[in-house]
C-alpha positions in Angstrom: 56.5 117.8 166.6 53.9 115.6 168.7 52.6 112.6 167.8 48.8 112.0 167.4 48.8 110.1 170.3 50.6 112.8 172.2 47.8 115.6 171.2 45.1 113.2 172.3 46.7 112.4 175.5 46.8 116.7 175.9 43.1 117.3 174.9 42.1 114.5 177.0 44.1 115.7 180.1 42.4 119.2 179.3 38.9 117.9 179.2 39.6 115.9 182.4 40.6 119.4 183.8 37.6 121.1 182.5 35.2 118.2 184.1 36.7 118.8 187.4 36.8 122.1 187.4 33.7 122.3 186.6 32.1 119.8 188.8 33.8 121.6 191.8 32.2 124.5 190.9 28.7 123.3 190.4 29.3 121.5 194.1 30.5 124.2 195.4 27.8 126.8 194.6 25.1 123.7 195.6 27.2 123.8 199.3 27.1 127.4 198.9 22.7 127.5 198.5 22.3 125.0 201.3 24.8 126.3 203.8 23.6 130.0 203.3 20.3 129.2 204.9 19.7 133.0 206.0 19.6 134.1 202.4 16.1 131.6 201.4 13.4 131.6 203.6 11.4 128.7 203.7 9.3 129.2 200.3 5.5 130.4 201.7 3.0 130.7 198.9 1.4 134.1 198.6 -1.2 134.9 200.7 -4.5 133.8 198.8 -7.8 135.5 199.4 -8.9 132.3 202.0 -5.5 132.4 203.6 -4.2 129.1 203.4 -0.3 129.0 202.3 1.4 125.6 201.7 4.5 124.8 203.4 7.5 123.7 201.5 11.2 122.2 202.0 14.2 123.0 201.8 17.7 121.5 203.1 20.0 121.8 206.3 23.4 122.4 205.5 26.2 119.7 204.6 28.4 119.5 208.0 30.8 117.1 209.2 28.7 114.7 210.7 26.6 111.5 209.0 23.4 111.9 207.4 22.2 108.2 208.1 24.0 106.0 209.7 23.1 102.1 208.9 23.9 99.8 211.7 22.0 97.5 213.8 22.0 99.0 217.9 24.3 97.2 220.7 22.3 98.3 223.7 20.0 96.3 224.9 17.7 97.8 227.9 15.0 95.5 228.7 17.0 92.4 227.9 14.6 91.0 225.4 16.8 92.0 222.1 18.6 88.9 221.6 15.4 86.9 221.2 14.1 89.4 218.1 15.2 89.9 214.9 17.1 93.8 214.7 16.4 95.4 212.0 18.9 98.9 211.1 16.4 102.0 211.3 19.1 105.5 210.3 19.8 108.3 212.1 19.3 110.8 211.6 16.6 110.7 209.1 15.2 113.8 207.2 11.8 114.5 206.3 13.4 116.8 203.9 14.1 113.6 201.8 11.1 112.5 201.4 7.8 112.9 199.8 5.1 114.9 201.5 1.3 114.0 202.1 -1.4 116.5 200.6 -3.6 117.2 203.2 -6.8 119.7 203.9 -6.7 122.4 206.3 -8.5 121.2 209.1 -10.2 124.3 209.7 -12.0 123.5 206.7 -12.9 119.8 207.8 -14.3 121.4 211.0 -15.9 124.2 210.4 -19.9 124.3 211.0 -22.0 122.4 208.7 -23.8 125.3 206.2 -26.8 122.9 205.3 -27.3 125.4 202.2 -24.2 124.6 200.9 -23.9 122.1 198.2 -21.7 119.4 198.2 -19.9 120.3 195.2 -19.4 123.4 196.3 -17.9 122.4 199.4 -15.4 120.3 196.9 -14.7 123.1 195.4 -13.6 125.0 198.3 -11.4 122.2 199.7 -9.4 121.9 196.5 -8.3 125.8 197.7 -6.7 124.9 201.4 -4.8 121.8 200.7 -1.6 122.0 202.1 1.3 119.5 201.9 2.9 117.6 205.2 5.4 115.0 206.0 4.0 111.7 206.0 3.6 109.4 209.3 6.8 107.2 210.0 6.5 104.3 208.4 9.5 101.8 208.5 10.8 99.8 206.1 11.2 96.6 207.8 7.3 96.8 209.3 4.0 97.1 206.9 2.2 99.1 209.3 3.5 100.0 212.1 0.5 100.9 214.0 -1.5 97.7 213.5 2.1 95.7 214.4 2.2 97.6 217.9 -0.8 96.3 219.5 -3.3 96.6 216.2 -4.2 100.2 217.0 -4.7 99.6 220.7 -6.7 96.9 220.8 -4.2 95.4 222.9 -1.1 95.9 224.5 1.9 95.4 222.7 4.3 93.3 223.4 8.2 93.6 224.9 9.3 91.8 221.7 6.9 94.3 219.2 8.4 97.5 221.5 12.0 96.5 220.8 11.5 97.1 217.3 11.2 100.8 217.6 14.0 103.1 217.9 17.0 104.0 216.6 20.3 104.3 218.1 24.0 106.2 217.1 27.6 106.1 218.4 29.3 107.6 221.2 30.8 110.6 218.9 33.2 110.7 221.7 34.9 107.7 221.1 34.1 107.1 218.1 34.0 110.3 215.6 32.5 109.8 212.1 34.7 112.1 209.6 34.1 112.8 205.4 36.7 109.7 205.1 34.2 107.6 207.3 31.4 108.3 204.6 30.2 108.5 201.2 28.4 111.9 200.1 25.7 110.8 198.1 23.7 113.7 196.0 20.1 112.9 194.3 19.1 115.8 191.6 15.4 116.5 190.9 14.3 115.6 187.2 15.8 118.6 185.7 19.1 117.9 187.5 19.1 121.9 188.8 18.4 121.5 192.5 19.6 118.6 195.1 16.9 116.4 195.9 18.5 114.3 198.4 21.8 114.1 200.6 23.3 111.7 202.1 26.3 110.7 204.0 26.4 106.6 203.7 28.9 104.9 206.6 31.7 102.8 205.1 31.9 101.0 207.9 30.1 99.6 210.6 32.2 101.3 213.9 34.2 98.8 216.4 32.1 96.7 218.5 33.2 98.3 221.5 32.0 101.5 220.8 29.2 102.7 223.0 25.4 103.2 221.2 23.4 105.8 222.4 19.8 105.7 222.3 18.7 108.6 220.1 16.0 111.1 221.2 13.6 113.0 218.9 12.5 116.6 219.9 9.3 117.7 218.8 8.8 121.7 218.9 5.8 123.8 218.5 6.6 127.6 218.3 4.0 130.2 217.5 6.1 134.0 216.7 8.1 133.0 219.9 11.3 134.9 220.2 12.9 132.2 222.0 12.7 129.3 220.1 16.5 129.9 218.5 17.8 130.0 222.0 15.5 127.0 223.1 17.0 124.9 219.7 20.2 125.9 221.0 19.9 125.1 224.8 18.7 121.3 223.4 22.2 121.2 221.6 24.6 122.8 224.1 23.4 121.1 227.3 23.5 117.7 226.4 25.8 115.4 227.2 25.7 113.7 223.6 24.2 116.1 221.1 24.7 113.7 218.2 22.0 111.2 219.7 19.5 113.8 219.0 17.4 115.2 216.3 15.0 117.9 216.7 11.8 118.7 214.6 10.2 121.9 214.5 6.6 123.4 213.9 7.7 127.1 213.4 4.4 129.2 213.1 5.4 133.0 212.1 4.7 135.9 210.1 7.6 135.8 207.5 7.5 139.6 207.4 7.7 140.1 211.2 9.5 137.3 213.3 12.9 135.3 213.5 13.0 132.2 212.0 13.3 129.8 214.8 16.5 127.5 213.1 17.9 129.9 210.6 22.2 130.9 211.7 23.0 134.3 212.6 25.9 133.8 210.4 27.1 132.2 207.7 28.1 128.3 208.2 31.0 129.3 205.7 31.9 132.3 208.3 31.3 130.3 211.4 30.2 126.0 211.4 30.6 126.0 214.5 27.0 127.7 215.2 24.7 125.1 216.1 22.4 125.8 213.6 25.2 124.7 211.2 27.1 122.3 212.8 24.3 119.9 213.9 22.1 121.2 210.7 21.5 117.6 209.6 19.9 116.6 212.8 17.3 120.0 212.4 14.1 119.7 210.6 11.9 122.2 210.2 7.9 122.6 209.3 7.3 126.8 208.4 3.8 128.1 208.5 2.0 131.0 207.8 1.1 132.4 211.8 -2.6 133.0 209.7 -2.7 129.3 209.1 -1.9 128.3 212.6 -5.3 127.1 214.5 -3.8 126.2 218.1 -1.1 124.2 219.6 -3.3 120.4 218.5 -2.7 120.8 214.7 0.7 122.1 215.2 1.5 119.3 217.4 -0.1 116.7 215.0 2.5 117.8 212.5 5.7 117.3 214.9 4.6 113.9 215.7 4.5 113.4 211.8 8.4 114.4 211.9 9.1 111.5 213.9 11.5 109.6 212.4 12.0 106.1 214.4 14.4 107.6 217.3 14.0 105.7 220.5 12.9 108.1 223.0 10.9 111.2 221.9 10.3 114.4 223.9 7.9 117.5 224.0 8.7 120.5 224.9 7.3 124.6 224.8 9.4 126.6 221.8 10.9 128.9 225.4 12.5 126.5 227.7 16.3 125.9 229.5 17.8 122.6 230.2 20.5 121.4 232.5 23.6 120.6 232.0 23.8 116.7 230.6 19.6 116.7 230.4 19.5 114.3 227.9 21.5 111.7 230.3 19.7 112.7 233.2 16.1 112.4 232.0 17.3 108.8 230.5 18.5 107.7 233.6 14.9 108.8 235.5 12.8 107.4 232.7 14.6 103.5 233.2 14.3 104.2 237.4 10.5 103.8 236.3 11.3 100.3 235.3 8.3 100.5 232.7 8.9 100.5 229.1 5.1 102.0 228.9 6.6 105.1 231.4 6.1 108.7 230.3 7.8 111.4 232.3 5.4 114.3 232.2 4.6 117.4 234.4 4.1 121.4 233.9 7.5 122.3 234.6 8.7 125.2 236.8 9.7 128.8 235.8 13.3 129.5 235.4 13.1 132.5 237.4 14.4 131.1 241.4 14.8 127.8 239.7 17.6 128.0 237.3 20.9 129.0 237.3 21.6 130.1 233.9 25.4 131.1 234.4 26.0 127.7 235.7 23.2 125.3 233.8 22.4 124.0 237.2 19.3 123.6 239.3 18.6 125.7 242.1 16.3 123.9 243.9 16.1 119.6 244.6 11.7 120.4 244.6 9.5 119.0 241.5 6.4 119.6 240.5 3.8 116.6 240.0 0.4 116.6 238.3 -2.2 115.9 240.5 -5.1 118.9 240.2 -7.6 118.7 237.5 -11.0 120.3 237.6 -14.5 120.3 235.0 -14.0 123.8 233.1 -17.8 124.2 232.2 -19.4 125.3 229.1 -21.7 128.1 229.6 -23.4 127.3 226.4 -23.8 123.4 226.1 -22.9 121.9 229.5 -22.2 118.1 227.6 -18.8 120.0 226.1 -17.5 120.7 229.3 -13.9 119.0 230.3 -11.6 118.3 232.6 -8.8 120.9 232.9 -5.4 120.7 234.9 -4.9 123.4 237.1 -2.0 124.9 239.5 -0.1 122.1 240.7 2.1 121.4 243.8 5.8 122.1 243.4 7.3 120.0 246.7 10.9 118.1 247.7 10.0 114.3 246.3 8.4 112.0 248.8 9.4 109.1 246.8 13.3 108.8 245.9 15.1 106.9 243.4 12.3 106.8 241.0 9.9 109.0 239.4 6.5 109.6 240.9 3.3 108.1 239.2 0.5 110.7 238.5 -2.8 110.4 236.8 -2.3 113.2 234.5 -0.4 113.8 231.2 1.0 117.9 230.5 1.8 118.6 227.1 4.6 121.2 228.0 7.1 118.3 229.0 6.5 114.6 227.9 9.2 112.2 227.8 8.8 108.4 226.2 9.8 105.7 223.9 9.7 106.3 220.3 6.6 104.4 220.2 3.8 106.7 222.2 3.6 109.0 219.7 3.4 106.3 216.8 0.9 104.8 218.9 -0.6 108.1 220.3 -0.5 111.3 218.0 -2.3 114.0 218.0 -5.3 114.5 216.4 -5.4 116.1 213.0 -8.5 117.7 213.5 -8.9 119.7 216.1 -8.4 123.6 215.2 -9.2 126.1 217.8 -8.6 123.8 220.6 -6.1 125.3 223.3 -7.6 124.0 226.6 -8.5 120.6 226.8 -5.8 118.6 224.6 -4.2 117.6 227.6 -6.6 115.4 228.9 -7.5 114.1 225.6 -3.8 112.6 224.8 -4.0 111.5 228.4 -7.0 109.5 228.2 -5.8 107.8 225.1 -2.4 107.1 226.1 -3.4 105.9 229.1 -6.1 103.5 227.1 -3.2 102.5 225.1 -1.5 100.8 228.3 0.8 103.8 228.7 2.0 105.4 232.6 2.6 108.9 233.4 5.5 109.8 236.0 6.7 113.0 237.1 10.7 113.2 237.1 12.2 113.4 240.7 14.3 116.1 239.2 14.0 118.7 236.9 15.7 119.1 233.5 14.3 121.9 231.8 12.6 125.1 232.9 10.2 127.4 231.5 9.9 131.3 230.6 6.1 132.0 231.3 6.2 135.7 229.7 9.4 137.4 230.9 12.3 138.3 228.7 16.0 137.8 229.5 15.8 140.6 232.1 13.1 139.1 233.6 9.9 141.9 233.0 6.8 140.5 231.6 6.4 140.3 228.3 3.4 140.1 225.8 3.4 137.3 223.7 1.7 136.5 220.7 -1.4 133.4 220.6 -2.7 131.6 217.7 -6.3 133.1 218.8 -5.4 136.5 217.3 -6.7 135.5 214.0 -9.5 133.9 215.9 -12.0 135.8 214.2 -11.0 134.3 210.5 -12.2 130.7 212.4 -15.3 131.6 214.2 -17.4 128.5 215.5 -14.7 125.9 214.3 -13.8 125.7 218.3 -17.0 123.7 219.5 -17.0 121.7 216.7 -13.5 120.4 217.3 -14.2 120.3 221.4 -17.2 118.1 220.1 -14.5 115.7 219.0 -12.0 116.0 221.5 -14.4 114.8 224.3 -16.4 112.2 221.9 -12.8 110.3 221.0 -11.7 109.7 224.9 -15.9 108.6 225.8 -16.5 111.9 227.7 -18.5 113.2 225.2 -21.2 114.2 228.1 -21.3 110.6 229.9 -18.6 107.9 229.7 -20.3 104.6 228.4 -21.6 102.9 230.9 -24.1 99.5 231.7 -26.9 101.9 230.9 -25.5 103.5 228.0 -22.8 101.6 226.4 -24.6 100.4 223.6 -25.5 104.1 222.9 -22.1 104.4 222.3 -21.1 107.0 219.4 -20.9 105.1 215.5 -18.7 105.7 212.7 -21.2 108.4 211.0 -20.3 111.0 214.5 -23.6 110.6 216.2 -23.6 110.0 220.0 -26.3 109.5 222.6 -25.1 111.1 225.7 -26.1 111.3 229.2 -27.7 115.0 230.2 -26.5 115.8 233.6 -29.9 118.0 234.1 -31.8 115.3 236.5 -35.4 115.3 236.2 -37.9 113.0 238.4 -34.9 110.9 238.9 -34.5 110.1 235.4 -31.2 111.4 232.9 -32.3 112.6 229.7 -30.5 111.0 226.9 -29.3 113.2 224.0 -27.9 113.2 220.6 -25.0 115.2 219.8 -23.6 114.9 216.3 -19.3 115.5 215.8 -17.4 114.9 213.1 -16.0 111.5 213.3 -12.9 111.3 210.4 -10.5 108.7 211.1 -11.8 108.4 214.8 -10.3 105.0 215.1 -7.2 106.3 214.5 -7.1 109.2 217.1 -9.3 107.7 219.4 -9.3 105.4 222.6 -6.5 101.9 222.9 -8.7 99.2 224.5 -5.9 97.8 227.0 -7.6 99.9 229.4 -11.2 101.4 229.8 -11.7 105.0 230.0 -13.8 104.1 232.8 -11.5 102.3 234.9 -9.2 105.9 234.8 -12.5 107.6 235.7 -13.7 105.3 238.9 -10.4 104.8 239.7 -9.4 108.9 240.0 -13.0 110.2 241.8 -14.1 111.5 238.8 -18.0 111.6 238.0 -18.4 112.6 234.4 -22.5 112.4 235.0 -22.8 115.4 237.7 -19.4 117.0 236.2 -17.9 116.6 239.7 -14.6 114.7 241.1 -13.4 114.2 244.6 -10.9 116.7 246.5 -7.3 116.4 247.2 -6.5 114.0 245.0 -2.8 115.1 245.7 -2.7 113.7 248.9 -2.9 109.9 248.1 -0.7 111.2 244.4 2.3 112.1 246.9 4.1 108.9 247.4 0.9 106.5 248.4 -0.4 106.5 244.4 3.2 104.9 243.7 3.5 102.8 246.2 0.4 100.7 245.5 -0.1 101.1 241.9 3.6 100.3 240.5 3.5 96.9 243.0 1.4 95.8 239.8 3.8 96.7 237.0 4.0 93.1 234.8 7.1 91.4 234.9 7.8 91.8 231.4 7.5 96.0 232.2 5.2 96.4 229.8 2.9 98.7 232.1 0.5 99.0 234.9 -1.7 96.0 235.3 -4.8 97.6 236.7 -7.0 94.8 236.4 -5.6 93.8 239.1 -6.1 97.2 241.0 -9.8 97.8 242.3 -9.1 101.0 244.2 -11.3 103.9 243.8 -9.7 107.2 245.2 -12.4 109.5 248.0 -12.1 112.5 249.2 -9.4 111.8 252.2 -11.4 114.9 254.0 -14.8 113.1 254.2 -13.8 109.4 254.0 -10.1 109.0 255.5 -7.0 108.2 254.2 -8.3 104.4 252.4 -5.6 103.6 250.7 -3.7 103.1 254.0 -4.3 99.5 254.3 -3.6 98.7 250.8 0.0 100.2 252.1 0.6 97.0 254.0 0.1 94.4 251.3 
């Protein structure tokens, strides 16, 4: 017969037993939900009678590999880390984890005043199209990170300020992070029925000797594009370190129609090794409603909000291949710049005669550069028209070792510190805008102190509308529900051009007090001459957090303009601007990068470019300084 304390010791092993069992169970099915990703699409809202569906999250699946990692970084690029205070910034971080912003659709911010309309009403109608999205990055170790770097571009920021962005990871190669390196750490919501949070927390700091990698955030907008799984995958498979980077994704699709862009073919039970699964925790994706997508600006706006503190960040189209070790490669060009304030950028060529997609290698040792830009004119208001880039020259570099400074920013391939897009994001309001974003990121960035470079060689190509055997292929634009956002285009191109100062004229000594105010209404220069005279007009935009998505002071937008040939008065600029790009451009311009690499000093340049055709080569003799 047992004693009491016998029976006790049983029931208590049993209800030990029970607990685990039960707890496995209860993980197990939560590992089951996140790792099946195929089976929940991303939760969309019902379509509503106005169309506007609010995004919401859901989490990567648990793998193998850390969820943060909290360590300070050992590498130490531009020399200037040991005189600041490190601070540990994770990787990779999740905006999954976090709580989202409630924003308003900005078609609704920018749509055409109805001066019948009360404002009441217009409340009203807001309160329908609010839609939720990650917040900005803001680290924990700085209050604001924007007025820290350079107090929203009122002046340059400093080598010390830069250091303190970006996050770095270890060598996986040498140093490979395992489920006994880390602590899984579950967060429930209040009802304790779904996972909030997950992390995997690092024991232990690894060996000193270990190499850090720099990590590298990827910022994707796709819009019902068939190729963005493959694109995701390419990132992944082609680099020489995949666990330095994390990509974010804008994935704009009709739920009833298209692909998911991240989702596995398979299970990650069936098969982790799928890249969707096994480097799920470095993955974040936005999901939209294709109806709610107004244009590449707004999409973009919400990748740079997915930032998460890595050190570099690249842009890229949602239909792209890389080369093999690209994320090494494209490293390597961006520190040949010597310029922390560098930013590799060009319209990259087709894969077709380019790329070798057996072997991952480049076919050709040409590179395309940014150089031609022309005014696209507005038939209807001739103060709205802009500067767009055009076909650009594809040639064998004339300048070696280095990348090749260019005047013009592309938004299909940008490569930078962590910090441009903290300091340089894209507008939230601009709907409707396809052409034209380009040169108003450029203008700011280069207000902001910042240098574009085309790489001396490629790493990553582009479909333009062929599939895999190479026939054309239609493709689906956000301007097929153009008609459900009619007149919301001029307003935003009102904005565009009105936040960079070419807004009709650029302010000049005759006009710079006419400069636009914080209400949105802007004397501008007329280029209709009359008797000699410009007329001056007013033309009223919406001006919403214009200081925040406007022009840096370091530089003057019109020191870009006299500088380039480009007359913003009579909408004209001078000709082959490529010739003095190729090679001459670089040779006299970077001769004036500071010694602390923090930029282009172009006070100190007081070239204007001419046409070479009518004038002569006159940069020549600024060759021999």
């Amino acid at each position: 017969m047992k004693t009491n304390f016998e029976k006790t010791l049983i029931l208590s092993l049993g209800l030990i037993c029970l607990w685990f069992f039960g707890t496995t169970l209860h993980f197990s099915t939560v590992i089951s939900d996140v790792e099946h990703l195929g089976k929940d699409k991303l939760g969309l809202l019902s379509n509503q009678s106005h169309g506007i569906v609010s995004s919401t999250k859901y989490l990567h699946s648990i793998s193998n590999k850390i969820k943060q990692i909290r360590f300070s970084p050992i590498n130490d690029p531009l020399g200037i880390q040991k005189r600041v205070e490190m601070h540990r910034i994770p990787f990779p971080q999740s905006i999954q984890n976090e709580d989202w912003e409630t924003i308003i659709h900005p078609s609704v911010i920018m749509r055409p005043k109805d001066h019948e309309e009360k404002e009441d009403e217009r409340k009203e109608e807001e309160e329908k199209y609010k839609m939720q999205v990650p917040y900005f990055w803001s680290p924990s170790h700085i209050d604001n990170v924007r007025e820290f770097l350079g107090e929203n571009g009122k002046r340059l920021m400093t080598p010390e300020e830069a250091a303190q962005i970006g996050s770095y990871t270890p060598n996986l190669k040498k140093y490979d992070v395992q489920y006994g390196d880390a602590d899984l750490e579950l967060t429930y919501d209040d009802k304790m029925e779904n996972i909030k949070k997950v992390n995997y927390i690092v024991d232990e700091l690894p060996p000193k000797e270990v190499e850090m990698l720099e990590t590298i955030f990827v910022a994707i907008a796709s819009y019902r594009d068939y190729r963005c799984p493959h694109t995701v995958e390419q990132i992944f498979k082609q680099a020489k370190y995949p666990e330095r980077i994390r990509v974010g994704i804008v994935d704009q699709l009709d739920p009833n129609e298209d692909k998911h862009c991240a989702f596995p073919e398979k299970s990650c039970f069936d098969d982790p090794e799928q890249i969707f699964c096994k480097y799920a925790h470095q993955i974040n994706v936005f999901e939209m409603d294709a109806q709610l997508a107004v244009g590449p600006v707004f999409a973009r706006h919400i990748g740079n909000r997915m930032y998460r503190g890595e050190y570099f960040t690249m842009q890229c189209d949602a239909h792209m291949e890389f080369v093999n070790n690209w994320d090494e490669d494209v490293i390597e060009q961006w520190r040949s710049a010597e310029n922390e304030m560098a930013v590799l950028t060009t319209y990259v060529s087709e894969v077709e005669d380019h790329y070798n997609k057996q072997t991952g290698e480049r076919k050709r040792n040409t590179r395309p550069y940014m150089c031609e830009s022309d005014f696209e004119p507005d038939y209807y208001d001739e103060s709205l028209s802009f500067l767009m880039h055009g076909q650009q020259p594809e040639e064998k570099p004339s300048v070696v070792g280095e990348p090749l400074l260019i005047p013009f920013w592309a938004a299909g391939f940008s490569f930078a510190r962590g910090h441009f897009v903290v300091q340089v994001p894209y507008d939230q309001y601009q709907p409707m805008i396809f052409q034209g974003e380009e040169i108003n990121i450029g203008i700011r960035a280069w207000t902001y102190g910042y240098d574009f470079y085309a790489p001396e060689k490629s790493v990553l190509y582009h479909y333009y509308h062929t599939d895999p055997h190479n026939k054309k292929r239609t493709v689906k634009r956000f301007w097929e529900h153009e008609n459900s956002y009619k007149g919301i285009g001029t307003v935003s191109k009102k904005r565009l051009l009105a936040l960079i100062d070419m807004l009709g004229a650029p302010p000049t000594e005759v006009n710079e007090e006419n400069k636009g105010d914080k209400e949105g209404s802007e004397n501008v220069v007329n280029a209709n001459e009359e008797d000699g005279e410009y007329e001056v007009v007013d033309v009223e935009w919406v001006s919403i957090e214009a200081d925040k998505y406007g022009s840096g002071q370091v530089r003057p937008v019109k020191k870009f303009l006299d500088t380039y040939g480009i007359d913003l008065v009579e909408k004209k600029k001078q000709n082959n601007l490529c010739v003095f790009v190729d090679e001459a451009m670089t040779r006299i311009f970077t001769k004036e990068i500071r010694k602390d690499q923090m930029g282009i000093d172009y006070s100190k340049i007081d070239f204007k470019f001419q046409d070479p055709e009518k004038f002569g080569n006159t940069w020549e003799k600024l060759l021999d300084k």
